[in-house]
C-alpha positions, 0 to 999 in steps of 0.5 A: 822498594816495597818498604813497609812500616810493619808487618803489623797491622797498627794504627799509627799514632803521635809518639810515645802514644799506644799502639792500637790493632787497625781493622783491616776489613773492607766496605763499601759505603755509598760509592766509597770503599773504607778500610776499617774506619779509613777512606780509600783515595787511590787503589792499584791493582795487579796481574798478580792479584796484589792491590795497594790502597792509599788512604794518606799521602805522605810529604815523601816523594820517589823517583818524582812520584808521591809515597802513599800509607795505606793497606797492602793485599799482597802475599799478606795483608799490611799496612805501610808506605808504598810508592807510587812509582814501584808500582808505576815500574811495573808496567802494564801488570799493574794499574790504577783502579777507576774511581767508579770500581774502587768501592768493589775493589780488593779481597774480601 
């Protein structure tokens, strides 16, 4: 259920307000890793190669586990909601990055 708000890369805004271009580019700033102007507070990571960064939480909850907004590095890269137990579902392919790694997590 990796349902994705858009294929866009969008900042999301109050109703009826103009959508804007988000930056997707990811840096470092002291021990906190940012995506364009956003601050990362979780990241996965996969055997695959895919990451999940969560910089919201959303009030959704999935199979007793929180749904996350935030940057996807998958196939392509997106920003959408992301439950945490998808990826929780995946085993040991897929884990939680350690918050002393995840300024230098992702592809850059």
């Amino acid at each position: 259920m990796m349902r994705m708000r858009t294929s866009l890369m969008m900042l999301r805004l109050k109703k009826n307000e103009p959508v804007l271009p988000m930056s997707n580019e990811l840096r470092t700033v002291g021990n906190k890793l940012y995506i364009g102007d956003e601050e990362v507070l979780h990241g996965w990571e996969s055997f695959t190669g895919w990451y999940w960064f969560a910089t919201e939480k959303t009030e959704i909850e999935y199979n007793g586990k929180p749904i996350w907004y935030g940057f996807v590095q998958g196939q392509y890269e997106e920003w959408g909601d992301f439950p945490e137990a998808e990826i929780d579902s995946l085993g040991m392919k897929a884990w939680k990055i350690k918050k002393i790694d995840l300024p230098h997590a992702g592809r850059r």
